[in-house]
C-alpha positions as CSV (number, residue, x, y, z in Angstrom):
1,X,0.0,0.0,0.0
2,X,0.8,3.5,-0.9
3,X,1.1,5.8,2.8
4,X,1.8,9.6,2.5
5,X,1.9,10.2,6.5
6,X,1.7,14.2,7.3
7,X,3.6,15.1,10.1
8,X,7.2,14.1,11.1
9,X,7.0,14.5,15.0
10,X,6.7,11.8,17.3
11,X,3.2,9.8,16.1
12,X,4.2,10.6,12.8
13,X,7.8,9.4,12.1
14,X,7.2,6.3,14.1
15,X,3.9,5.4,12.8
16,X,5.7,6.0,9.1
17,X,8.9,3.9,9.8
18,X,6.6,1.1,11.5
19,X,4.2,1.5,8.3
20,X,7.9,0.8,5.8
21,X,8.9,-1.9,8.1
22,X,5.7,-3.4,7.6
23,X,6.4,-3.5,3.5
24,X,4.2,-0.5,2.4
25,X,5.7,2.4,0.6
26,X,5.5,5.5,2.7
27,X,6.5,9.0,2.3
28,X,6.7,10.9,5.0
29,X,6.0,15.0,4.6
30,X,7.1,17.9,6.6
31,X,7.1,21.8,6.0
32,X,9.9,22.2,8.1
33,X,12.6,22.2,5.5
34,X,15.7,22.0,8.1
35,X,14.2,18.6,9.7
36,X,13.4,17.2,6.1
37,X,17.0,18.1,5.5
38,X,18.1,16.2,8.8
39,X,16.4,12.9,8.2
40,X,17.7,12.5,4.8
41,X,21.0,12.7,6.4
42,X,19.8,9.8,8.8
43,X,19.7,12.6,11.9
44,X,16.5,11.5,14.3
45,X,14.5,14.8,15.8
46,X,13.5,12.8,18.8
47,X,14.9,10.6,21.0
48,X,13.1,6.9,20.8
49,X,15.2,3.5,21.2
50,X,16.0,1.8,18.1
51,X,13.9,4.6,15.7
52,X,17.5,5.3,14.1
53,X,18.3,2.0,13.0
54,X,14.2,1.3,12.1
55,X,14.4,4.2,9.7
56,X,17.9,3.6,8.4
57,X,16.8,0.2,7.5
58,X,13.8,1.6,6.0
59,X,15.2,4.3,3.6
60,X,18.1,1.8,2.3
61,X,15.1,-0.5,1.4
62,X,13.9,2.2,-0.6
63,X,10.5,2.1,1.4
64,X,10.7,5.1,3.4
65,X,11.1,8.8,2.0
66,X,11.1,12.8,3.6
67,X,9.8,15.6,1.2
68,X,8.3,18.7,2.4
69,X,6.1,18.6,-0.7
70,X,2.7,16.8,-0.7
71,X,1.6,16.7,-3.7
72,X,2.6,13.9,-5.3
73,X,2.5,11.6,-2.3
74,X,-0.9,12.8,-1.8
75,X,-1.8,12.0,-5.1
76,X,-0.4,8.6,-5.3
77,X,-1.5,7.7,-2.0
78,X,-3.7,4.7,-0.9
79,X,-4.3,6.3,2.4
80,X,-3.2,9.9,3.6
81,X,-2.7,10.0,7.8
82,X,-2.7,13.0,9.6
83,X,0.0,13.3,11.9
84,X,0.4,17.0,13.3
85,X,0.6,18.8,16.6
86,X,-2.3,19.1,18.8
87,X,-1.3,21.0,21.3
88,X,-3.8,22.9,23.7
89,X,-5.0,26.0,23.0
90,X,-3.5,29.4,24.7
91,X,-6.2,30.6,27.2
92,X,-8.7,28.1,27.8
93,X,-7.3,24.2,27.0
94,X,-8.9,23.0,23.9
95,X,-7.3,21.3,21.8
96,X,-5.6,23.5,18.8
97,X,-6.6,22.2,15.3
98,X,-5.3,24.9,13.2
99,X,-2.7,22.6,12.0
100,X,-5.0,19.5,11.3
101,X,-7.3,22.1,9.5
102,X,-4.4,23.3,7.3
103,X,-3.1,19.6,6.6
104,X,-6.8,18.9,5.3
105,X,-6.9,21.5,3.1
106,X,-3.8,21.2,2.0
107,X,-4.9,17.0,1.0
108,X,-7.8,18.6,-0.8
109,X,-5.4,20.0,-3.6
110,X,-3.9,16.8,-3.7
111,X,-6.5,14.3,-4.0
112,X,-6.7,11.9,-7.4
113,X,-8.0,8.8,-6.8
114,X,-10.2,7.4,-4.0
115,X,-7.9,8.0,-1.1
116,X,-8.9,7.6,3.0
117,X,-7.3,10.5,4.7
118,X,-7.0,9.2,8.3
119,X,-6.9,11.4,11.6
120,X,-3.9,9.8,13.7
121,X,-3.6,13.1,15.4
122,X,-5.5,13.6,19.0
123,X,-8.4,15.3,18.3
124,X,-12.0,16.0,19.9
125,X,-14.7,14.4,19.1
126,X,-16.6,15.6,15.9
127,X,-12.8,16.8,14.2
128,X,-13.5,13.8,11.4
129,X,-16.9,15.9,10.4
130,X,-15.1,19.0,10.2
131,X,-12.1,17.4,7.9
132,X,-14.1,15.9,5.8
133,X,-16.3,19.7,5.4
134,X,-13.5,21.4,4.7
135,X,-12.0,18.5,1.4
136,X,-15.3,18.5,0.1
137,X,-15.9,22.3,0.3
138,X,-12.5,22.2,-1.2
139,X,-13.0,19.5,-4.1
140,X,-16.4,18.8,-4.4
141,X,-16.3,16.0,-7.2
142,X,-12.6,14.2,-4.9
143,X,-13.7,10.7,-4.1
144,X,-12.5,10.2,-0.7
145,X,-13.2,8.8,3.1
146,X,-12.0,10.1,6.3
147,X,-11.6,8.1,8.9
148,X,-10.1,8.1,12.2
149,X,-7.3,5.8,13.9
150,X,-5.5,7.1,17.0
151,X,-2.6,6.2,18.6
152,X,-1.5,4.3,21.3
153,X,2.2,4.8,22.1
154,X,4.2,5.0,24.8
155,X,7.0,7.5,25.0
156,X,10.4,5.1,24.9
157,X,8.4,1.9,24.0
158,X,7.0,3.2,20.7
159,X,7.8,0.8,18.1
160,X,7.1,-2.3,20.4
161,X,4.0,-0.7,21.1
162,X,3.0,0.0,17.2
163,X,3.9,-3.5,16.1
164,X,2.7,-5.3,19.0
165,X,-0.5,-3.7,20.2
166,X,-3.1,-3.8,22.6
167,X,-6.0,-2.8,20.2
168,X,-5.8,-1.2,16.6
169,X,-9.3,1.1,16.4
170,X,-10.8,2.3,13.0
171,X,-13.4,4.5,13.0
172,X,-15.4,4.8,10.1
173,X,-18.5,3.8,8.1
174,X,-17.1,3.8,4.8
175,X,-16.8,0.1,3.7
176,X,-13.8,1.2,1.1
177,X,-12.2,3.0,4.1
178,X,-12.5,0.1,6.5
179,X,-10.9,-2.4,3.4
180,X,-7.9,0.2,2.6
181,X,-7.1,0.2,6.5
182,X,-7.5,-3.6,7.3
183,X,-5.2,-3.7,4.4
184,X,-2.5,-1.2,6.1
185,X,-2.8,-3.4,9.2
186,X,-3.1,-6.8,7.9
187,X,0.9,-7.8,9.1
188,X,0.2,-7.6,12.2
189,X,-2.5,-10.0,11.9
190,X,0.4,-12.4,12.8
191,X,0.9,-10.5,16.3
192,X,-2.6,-11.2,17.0
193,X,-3.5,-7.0,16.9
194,X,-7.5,-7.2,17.4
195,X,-8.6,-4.5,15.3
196,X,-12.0,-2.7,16.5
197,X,-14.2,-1.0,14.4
198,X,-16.4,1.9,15.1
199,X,-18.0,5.0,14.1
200,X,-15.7,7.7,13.8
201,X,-16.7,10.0,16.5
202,X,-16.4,6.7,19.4
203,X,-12.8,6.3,17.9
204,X,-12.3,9.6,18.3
205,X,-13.4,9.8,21.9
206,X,-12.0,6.1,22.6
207,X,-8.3,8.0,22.8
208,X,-9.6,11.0,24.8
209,X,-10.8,8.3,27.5
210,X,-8.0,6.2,27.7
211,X,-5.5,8.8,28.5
212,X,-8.0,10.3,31.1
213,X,-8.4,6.8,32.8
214,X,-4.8,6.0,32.8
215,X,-4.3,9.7,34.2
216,X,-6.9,9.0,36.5
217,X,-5.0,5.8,38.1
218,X,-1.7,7.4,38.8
219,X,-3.6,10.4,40.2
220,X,-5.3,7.7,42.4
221,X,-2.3,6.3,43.5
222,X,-0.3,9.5,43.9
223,X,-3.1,10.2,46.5
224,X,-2.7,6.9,48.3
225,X,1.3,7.8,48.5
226,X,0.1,10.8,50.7
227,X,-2.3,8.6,52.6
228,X,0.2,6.1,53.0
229,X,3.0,8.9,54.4
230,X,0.3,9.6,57.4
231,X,-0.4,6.5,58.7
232,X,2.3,4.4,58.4
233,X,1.6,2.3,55.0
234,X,3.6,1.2,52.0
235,X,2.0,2.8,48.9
236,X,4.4,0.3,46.8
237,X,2.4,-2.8,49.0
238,X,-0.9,-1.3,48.3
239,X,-0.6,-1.1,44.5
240,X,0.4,-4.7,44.7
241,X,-2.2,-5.4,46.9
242,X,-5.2,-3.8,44.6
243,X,-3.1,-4.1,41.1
244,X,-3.7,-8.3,41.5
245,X,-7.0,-7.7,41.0
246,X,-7.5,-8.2,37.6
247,X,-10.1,-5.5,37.4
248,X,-7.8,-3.3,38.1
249,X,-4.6,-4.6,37.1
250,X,-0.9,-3.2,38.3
251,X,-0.1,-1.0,35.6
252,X,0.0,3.2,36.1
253,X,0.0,2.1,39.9
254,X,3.6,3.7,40.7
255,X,3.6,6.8,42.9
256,X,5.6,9.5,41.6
257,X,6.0,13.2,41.3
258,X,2.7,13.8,39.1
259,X,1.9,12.7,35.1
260,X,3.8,15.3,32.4
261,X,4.3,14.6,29.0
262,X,2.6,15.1,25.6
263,X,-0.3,13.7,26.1
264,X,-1.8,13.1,29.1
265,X,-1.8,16.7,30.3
266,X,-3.0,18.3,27.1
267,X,-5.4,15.4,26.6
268,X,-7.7,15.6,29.8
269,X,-7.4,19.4,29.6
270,X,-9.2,19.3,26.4
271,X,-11.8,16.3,27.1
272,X,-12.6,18.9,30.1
273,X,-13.1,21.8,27.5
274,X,-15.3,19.0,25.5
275,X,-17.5,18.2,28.2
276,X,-18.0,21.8,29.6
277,X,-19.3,22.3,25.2
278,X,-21.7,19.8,25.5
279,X,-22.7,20.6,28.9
280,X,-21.6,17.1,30.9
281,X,-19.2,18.2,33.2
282,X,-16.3,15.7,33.8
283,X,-15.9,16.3,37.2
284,X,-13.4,13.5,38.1
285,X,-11.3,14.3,34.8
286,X,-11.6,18.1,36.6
287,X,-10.2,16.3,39.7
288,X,-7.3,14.9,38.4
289,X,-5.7,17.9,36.5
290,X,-5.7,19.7,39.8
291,X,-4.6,17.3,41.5
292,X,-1.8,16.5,39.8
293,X,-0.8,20.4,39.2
294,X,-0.7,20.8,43.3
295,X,1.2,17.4,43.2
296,X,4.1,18.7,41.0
297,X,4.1,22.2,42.9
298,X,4.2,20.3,46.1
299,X,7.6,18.5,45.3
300,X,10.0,20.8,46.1
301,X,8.1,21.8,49.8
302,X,9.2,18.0,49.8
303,X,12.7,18.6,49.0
304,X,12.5,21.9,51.5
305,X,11.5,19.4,54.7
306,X,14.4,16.7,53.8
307,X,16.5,19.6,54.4
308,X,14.6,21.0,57.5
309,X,12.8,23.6,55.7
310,X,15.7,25.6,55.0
311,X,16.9,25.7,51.4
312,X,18.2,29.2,51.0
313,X,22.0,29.0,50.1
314,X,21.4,24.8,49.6
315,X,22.7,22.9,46.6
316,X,20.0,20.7,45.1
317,X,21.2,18.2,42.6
318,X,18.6,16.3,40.1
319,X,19.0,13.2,38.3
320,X,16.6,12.9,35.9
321,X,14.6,15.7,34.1
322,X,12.6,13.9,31.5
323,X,8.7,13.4,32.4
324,X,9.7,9.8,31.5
325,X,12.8,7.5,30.9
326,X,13.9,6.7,27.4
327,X,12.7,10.1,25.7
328,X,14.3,13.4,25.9
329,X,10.6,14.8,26.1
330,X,10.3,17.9,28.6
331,X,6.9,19.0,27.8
332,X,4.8,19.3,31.1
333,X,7.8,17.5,32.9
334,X,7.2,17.3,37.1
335,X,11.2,18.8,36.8
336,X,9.5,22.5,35.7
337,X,7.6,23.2,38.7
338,X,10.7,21.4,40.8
339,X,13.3,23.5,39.8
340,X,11.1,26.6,39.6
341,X,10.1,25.6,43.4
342,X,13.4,25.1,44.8
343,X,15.1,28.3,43.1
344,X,12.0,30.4,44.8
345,X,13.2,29.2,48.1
346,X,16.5,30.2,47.3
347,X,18.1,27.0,46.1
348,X,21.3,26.8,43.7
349,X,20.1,23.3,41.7
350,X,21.9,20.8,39.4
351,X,21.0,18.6,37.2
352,X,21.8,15.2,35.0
353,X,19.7,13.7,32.3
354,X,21.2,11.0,30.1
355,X,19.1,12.1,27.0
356,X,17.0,15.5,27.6
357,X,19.6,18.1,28.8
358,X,19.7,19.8,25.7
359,X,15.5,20.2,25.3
360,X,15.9,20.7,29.2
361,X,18.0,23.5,28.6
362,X,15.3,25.6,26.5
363,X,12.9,25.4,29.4
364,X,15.2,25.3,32.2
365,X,18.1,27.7,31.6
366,X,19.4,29.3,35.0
367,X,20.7,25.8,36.7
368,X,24.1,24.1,36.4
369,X,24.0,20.8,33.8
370,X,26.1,18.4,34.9
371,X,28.3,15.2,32.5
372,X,26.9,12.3,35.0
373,X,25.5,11.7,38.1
374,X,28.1,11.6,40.4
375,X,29.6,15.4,39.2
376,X,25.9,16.4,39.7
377,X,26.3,15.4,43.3
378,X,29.6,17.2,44.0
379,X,28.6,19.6,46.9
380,X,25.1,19.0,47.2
381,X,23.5,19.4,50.3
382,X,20.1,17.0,48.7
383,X,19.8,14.6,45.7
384,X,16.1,14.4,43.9
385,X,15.8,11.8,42.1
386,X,13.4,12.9,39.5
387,X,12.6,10.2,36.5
388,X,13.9,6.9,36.7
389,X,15.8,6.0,34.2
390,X,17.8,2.8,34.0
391,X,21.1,4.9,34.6
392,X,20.1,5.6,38.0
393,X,18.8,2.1,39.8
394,X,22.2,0.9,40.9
395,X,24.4,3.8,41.7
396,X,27.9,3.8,43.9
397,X,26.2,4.7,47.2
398,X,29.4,4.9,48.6
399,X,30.8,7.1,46.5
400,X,27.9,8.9,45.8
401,X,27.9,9.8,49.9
402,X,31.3,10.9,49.4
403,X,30.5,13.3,46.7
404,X,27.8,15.2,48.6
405,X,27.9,17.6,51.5
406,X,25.3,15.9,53.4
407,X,24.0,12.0,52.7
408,X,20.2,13.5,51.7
409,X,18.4,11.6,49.1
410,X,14.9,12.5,48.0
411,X,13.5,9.9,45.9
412,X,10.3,11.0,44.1
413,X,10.3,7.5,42.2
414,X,10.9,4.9,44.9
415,X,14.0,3.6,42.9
416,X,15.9,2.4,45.9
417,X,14.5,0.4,49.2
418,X,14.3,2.6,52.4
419,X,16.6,-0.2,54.4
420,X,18.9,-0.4,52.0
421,X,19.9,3.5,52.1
422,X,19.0,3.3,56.1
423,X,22.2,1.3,56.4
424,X,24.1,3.3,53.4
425,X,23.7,5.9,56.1
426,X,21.6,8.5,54.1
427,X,18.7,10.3,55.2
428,X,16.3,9.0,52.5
429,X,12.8,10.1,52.0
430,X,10.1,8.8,49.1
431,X,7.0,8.9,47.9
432,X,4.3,6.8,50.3
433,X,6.9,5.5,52.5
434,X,8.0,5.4,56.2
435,X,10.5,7.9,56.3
436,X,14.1,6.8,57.4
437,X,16.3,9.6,58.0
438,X,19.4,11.2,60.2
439,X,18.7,14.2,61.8
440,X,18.6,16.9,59.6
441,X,19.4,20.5,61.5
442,X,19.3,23.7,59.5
443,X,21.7,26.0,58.8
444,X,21.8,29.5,60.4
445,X,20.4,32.1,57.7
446,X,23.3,34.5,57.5
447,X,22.3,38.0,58.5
């Protein structure tokens, strides 16, 4: 089959490389002339394990190609999938569509023969309609079908996830459409991929209420951490505890810092926005963004009370700045509010990330960046572990004591076991845990 996939960014560059890998010819389009320019010289705009080699492999075989020029891939294409940005809307949270608009307009120019132009983008409920308005308006006699089919990727486990999914949902009505797209996805008939098919506004709000619920359990269990803290509990028991229930199941059951990221944020915001439009309020979607936006302001108090409540004139090293491992992704990152927290209260803060200093940079550009963990730790008076990636789950301890000023470790991701630092001798504090810490006596404020 014949793909032209709009879009370069994350959905769409991994969605295209999986779709070449898969044995369809794919063309992947761009206006951004300097990243076009990049990936034909093999240079990846994000960071995701083993895209490099997938798309190397890809445009040897001659099945994958960049061009910042539709119009003949559009032309020639079996299926057209929209791919862009959705981000959320300056000033009141709903999704921004201006660049899904302008792709479909765009795809109206193009059209020649039947052709399904898909929405892989995030998009309300009711976008479909509004696409397929705006080609016909545009080329009345085209003969085309929009349909939608979202995506289900995880930051860092992407390709895995494309090629070996949970559920591959098509929404449309158009029996041409749904033939075309059970085409596309016939390979991974093999992995056993159940493909659902629905109308296009259910597939539409199928992605809006997955991320919500997901967002929904780590809010749950971010709460429970706090619970756990009061009366003596271990939060990382009682996710074990309720996860074996099959109904409920472990996954998104880790206490943390607060959800960031591209999606979930962005994505509950705007199913708020679409519930408040057709008047159902979503009041435990409401909930959960404020919850998790006091969670993520409320981490550096955390970091404050490891260190007595005094951080004026303290060093504060990070490890970890990504809102994940395995991405160099900053958007909406728990690290934002962090570091803006602890420099309000005066603190001098460090930081190491083994992929995202450079994006962490842009939004973060008044701390020290550090070449590994250990120089981060130099001087520090308290290390925050902030995202856990693999880099940081067996660290010197020894030597990591001997780098810092005083043994403090905060540990916002419950990498290491409370005992096990106990008798390290640091003063260690996590998320839904006892406590197990020296004495920590301020500093005198100088006059």
């Amino acid at each position: 089959m014949r793909i032209a996939m709009i879009g370069t960014g994350y959905v769409g560059l991994v969605s295209g490389a999986c779709f070449a890998d898969f044995g369809h010819s794919v063309v992947c389009v761009d206006k951004d002339a300097n990243k076009i320019a990049a990936l034909h010289r093999g240079e990846i705009p994000i960071y995701e394990p083993g895209l490099d080699e997938l798309v190397a492999t890809n445009v040897r075989a001659g099945r994958l190609g960049f061009t910042t020029d539709l119009t003949v891939p559009v032309g020639e294409a079996d299926a057209v999938f929209i791919a862009v940005g959705t981000p959320s809307r300056r000033g009141d949270g709903h999704a921004d569509l201006s660049y899904v608009y302008a792709a479909a307009r765009e795809i109206a120019a193009a059209l020649k023969d039947f052709t399904v132009v898909v929405t892989k983008s995030t998009v309300p409920v009711g976008t479909g309609d509004e696409v397929e308005r705006l080609i016909r308006d545009a080329r009345p006699s085209a003969d085309f079908a929009v349909a939608s089919n979202p995506e289900f990727l995880r930051e860092g486990a992407a390709i895995r996830d494309f090629k070996f999914p949970d559920r591959i949902v098509i929404g449309t009505s158009d029996e041409r459409a749904r033939k075309v797209l059970g085409e596309i996805y016939r390979p991974l008939s093999l992995n056993q991929g159940p493909l659902l098919y629905t109308t296009r506004r259910t597939a539409e709000l199928i992605k809006y209420a997955a991320n919500a619920f997901l967002a929904t359990k780590i809010t749950f269990i971010n709460e429970m951490a706090d619970l756990a803290e009061k009366v003596g509990a271990d939060v990382q028991d009682v996710a074990r505890g309720i996860g074996m229930d099959n109904r409920i199941g472990p996954k998104f059951l880790h206490a943390g810092p607060g959800f960031g990221g591209s999606c979930f944020p962005k994505d509950t915001r705007a199913l708020v926005k679409i519930g408040l439009d057709h008047e159902t309020p979503l009041r435990i979607v409401e909930a959960v963004l404020a919850v998790n936006d006091n969670r993520k302001r409320a981490m550096a108090r955390k970091v404050s009370q490891a260190l007595g409540g005094q951080l004026r004139g303290k060093t504060v090293a990070l490890l970890g700045l990504t809102f994940k491992p395995d991405t160099d992704d900053m958007r909406e990152a728990p690290s934002i509010p962090l570091v803006t927290g602890l420099m309000d209260m005066g603190a001098r803060v460090r930081a190491f990330d083994p992929a995202g200093m450079t994006q962490a940079r842009e939004e973060l550009p008044d701390i020290t960046y550090c070449e590994d963990a250990y120089h981060c730790a130099h001087g520090a008076d308290a290390l925050v572990i902030v995202t856990e990636w693999v880099h940081f789950r067996a660290l010197d301890l020894l030597r990591l004591k001997q780098a810092m000023k005083q043994p403090v470790i905060v540990d916002l991701r419950n990498v290491y076991r409370p005992d096990q630092m106990s008798e390290s001798g640091f003063a260690y504090f996590s998320i839904g845990r006892a406590h197990h810490r020296t004495t920590i006596v301020p500093e005198p404020v100088p006059a």
